[in-house]
N, CA, C and O atoms as CSV, one atom per row, in Angstrom:
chain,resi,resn,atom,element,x,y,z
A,1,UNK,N,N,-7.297,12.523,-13.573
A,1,UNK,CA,C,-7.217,11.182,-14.090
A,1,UNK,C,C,-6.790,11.254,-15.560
A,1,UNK,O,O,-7.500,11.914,-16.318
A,2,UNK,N,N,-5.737,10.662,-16.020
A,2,UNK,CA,C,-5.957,10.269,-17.209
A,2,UNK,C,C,-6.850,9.434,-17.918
A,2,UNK,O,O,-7.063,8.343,-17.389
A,3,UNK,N,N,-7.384,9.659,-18.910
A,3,UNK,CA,C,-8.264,9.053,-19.750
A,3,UNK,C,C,-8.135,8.849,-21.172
A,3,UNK,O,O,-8.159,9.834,-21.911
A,4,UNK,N,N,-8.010,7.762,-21.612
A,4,UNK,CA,C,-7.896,7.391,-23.286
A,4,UNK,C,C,-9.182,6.566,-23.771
A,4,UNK,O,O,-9.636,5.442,-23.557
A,5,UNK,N,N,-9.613,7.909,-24.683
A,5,UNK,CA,C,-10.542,7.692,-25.128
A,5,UNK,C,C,-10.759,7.144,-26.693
A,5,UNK,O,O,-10.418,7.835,-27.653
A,6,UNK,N,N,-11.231,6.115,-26.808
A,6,UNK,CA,C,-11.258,5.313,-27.744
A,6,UNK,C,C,-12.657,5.525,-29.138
A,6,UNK,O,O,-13.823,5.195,-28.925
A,7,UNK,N,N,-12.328,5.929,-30.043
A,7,UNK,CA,C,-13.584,6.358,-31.128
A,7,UNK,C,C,-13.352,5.188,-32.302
A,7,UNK,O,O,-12.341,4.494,-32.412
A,8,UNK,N,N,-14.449,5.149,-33.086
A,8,UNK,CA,C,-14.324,4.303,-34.145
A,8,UNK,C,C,-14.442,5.826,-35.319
A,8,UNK,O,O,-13.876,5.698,-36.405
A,9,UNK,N,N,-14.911,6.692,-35.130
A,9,UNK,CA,C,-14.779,7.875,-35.702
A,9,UNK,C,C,-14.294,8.509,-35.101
A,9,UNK,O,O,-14.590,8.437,-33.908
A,10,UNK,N,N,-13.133,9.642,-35.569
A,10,UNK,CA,C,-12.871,10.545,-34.788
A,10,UNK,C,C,-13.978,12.184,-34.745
A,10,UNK,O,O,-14.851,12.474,-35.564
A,11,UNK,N,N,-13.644,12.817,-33.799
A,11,UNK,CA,C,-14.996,13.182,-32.887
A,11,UNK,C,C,-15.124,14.848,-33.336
A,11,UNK,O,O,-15.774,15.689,-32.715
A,12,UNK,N,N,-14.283,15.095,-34.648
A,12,UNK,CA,C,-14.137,16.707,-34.863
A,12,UNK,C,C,-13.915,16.210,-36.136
A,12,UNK,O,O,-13.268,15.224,-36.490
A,13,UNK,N,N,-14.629,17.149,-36.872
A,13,UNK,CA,C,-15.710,17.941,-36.548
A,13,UNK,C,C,-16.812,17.866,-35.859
A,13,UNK,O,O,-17.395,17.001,-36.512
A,14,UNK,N,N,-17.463,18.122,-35.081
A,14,UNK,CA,C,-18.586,17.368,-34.415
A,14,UNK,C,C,-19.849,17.530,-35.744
A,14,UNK,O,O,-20.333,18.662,-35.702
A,15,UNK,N,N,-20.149,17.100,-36.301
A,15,UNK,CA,C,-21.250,17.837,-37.400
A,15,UNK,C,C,-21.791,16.124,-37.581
A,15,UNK,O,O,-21.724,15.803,-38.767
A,16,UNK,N,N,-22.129,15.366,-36.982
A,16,UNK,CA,C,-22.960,14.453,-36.878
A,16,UNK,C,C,-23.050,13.959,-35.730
A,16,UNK,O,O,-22.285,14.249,-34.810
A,17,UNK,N,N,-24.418,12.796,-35.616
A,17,UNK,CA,C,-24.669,12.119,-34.015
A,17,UNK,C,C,-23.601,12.020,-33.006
A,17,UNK,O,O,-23.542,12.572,-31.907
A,18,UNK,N,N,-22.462,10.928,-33.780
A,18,UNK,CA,C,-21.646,10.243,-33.051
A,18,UNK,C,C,-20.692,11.044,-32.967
A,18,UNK,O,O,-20.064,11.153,-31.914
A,19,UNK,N,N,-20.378,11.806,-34.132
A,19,UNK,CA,C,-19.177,12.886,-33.275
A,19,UNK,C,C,-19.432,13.847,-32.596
A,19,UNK,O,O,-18.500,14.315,-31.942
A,20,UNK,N,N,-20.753,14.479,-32.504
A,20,UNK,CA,C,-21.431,15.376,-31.736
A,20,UNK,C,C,-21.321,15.073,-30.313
A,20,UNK,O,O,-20.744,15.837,-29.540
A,21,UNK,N,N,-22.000,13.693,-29.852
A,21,UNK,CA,C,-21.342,13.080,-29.187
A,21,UNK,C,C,-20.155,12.527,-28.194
A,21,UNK,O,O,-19.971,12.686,-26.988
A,22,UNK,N,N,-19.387,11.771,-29.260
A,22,UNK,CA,C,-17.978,11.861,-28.518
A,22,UNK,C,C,-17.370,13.218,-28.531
A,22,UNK,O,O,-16.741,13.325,-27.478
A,23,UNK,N,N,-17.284,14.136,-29.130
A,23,UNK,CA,C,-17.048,15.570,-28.876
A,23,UNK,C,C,-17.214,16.049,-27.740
A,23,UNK,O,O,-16.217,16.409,-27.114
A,24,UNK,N,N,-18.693,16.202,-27.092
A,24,UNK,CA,C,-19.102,16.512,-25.782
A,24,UNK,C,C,-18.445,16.086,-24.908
A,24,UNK,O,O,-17.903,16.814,-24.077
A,25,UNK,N,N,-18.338,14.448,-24.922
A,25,UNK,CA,C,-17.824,13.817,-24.207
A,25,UNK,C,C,-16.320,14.184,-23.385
A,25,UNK,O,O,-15.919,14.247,-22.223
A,26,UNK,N,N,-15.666,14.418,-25.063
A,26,UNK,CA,C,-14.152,14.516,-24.143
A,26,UNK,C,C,-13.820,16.128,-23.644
A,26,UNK,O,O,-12.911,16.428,-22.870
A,27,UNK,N,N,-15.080,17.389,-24.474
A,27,UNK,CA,C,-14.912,18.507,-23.977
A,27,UNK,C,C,-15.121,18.595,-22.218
A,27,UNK,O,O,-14.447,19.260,-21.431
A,28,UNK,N,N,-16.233,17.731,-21.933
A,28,UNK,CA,C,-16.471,17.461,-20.547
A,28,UNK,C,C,-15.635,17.404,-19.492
A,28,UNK,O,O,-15.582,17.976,-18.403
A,29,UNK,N,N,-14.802,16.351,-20.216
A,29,UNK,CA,C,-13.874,15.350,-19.497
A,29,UNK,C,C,-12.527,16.559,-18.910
A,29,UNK,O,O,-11.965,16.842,-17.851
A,30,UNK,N,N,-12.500,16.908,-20.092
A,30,UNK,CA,C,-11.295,18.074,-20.144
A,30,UNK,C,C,-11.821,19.048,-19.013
A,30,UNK,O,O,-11.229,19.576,-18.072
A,31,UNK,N,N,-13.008,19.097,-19.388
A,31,UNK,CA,C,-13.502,20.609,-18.362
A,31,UNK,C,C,-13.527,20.325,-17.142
A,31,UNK,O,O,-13.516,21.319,-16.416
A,32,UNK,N,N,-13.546,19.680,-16.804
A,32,UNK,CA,C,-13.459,18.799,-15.630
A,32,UNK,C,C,-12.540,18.409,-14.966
A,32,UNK,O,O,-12.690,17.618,-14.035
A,33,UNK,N,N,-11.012,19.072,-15.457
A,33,UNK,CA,C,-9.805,18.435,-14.890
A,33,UNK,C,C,-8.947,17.472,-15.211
A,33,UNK,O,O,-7.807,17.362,-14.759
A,34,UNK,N,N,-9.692,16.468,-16.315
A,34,UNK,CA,C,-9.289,15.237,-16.850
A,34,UNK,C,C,-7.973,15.397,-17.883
A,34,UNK,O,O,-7.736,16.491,-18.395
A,35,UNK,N,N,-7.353,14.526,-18.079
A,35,UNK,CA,C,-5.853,14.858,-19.040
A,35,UNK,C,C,-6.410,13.961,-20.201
A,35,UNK,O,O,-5.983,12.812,-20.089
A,36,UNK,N,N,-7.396,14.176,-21.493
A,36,UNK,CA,C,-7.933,13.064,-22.059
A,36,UNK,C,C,-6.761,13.022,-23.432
A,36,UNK,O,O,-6.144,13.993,-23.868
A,37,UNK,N,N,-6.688,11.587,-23.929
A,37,UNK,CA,C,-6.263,11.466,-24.876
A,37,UNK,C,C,-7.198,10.660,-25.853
A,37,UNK,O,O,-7.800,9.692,-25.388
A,38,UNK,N,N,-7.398,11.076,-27.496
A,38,UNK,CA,C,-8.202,10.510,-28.124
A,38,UNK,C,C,-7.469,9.562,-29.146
A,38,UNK,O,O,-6.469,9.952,-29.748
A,39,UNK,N,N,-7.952,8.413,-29.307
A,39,UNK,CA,C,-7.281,7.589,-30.093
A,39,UNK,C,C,-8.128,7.004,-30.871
A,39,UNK,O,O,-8.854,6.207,-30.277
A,40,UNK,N,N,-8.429,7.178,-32.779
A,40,UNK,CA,C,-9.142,6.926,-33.392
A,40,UNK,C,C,-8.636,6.784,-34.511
A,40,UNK,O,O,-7.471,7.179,-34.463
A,41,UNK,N,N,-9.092,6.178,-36.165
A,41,UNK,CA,C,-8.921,6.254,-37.180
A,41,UNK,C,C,-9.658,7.496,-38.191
A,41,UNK,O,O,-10.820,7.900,-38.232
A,42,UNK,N,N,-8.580,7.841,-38.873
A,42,UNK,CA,C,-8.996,9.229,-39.984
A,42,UNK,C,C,-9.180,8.239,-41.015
A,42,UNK,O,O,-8.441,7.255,-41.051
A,43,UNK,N,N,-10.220,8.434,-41.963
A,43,UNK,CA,C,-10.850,7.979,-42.653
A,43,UNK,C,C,-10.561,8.114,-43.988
A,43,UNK,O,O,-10.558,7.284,-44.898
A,44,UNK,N,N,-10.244,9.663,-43.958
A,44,UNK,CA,C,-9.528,10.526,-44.869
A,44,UNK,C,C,-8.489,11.435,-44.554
A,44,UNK,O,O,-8.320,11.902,-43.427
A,45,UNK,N,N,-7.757,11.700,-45.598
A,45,UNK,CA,C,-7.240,13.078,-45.403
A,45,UNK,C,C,-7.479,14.028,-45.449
A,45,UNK,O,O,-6.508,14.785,-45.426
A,46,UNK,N,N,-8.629,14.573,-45.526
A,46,UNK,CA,C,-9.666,15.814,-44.771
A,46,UNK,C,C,-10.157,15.402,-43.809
A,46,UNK,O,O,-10.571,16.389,-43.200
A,47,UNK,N,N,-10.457,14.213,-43.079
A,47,UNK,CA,C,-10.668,14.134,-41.465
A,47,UNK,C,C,-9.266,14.254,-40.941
A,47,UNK,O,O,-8.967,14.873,-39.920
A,48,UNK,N,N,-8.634,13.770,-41.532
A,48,UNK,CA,C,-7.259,13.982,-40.617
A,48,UNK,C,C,-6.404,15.409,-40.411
A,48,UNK,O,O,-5.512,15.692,-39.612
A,49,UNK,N,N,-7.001,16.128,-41.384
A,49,UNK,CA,C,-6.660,17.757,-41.338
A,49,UNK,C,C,-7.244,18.235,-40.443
A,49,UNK,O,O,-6.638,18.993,-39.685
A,50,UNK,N,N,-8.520,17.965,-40.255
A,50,UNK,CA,C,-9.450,18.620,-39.448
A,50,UNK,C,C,-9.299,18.661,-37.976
A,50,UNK,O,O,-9.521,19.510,-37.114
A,51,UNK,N,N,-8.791,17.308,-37.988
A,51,UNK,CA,C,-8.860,16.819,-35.944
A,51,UNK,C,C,-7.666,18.085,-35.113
A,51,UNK,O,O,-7.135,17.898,-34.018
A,52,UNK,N,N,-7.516,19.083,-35.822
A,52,UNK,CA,C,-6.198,19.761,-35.120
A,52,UNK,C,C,-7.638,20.550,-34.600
A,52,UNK,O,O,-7.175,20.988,-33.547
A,53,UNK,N,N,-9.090,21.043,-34.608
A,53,UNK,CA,C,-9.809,21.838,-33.770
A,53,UNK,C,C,-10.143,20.912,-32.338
A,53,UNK,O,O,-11.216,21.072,-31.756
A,54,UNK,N,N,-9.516,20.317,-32.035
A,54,UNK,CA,C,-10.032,19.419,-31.039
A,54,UNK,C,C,-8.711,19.535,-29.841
A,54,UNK,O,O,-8.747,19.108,-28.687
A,55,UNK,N,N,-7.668,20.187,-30.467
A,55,UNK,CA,C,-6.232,20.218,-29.923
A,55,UNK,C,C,-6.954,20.814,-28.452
A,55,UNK,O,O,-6.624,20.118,-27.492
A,56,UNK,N,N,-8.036,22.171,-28.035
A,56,UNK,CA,C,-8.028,22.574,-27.019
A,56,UNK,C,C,-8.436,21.147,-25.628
A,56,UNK,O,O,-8.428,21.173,-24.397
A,57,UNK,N,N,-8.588,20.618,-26.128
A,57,UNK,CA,C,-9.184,19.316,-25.265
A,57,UNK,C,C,-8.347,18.421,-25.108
A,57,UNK,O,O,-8.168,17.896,-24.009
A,58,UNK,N,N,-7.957,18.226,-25.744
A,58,UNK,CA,C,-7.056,16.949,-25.752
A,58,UNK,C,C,-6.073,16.574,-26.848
A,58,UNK,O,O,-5.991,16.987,-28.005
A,59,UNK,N,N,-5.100,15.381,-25.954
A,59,UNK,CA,C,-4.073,14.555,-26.978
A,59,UNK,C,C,-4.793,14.423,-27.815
A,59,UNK,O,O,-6.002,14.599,-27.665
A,60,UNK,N,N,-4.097,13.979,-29.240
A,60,UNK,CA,C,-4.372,12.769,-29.914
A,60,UNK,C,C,-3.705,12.352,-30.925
A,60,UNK,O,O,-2.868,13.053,-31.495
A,61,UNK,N,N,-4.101,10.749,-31.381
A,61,UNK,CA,C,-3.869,9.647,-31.889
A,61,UNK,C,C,-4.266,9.658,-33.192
A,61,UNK,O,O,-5.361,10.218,-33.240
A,62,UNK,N,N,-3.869,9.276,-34.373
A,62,UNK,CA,C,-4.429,8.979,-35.509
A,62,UNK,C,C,-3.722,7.557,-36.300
A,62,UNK,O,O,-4.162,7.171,-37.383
């Protein structure tokens, strides 16, 4: 299945609740067969550097 997954934070680094969280979430999804794509806002430009550790899982959006 494809899946687009929608964050109000994006989910990498996982180093708090909600990205800890949606992190799991789309590692799951992935592990599972799923084609996930993440689509969220970078906050900064050190979140937006960062989201490339998340590449093994999934698309994504910024």
């Amino acid at each position: 299945m494809d899946i687009l997954f929608l964050s109000h934070r994006f989910p990498y680094p996982p180093t708090r609740g909600d990205k800890i969280r949606s992190f799991n979430m789309v590692k799951y999804l992935h592990e599972t067969g799923h084609k996930v794509t993440v689509a969220s806002l970078a906050r900064s430009q050190e979140e937006a550097d960062a989201c490339h550790g998340i590449r093994d899982y999934c698309d994504f959006l910024l």
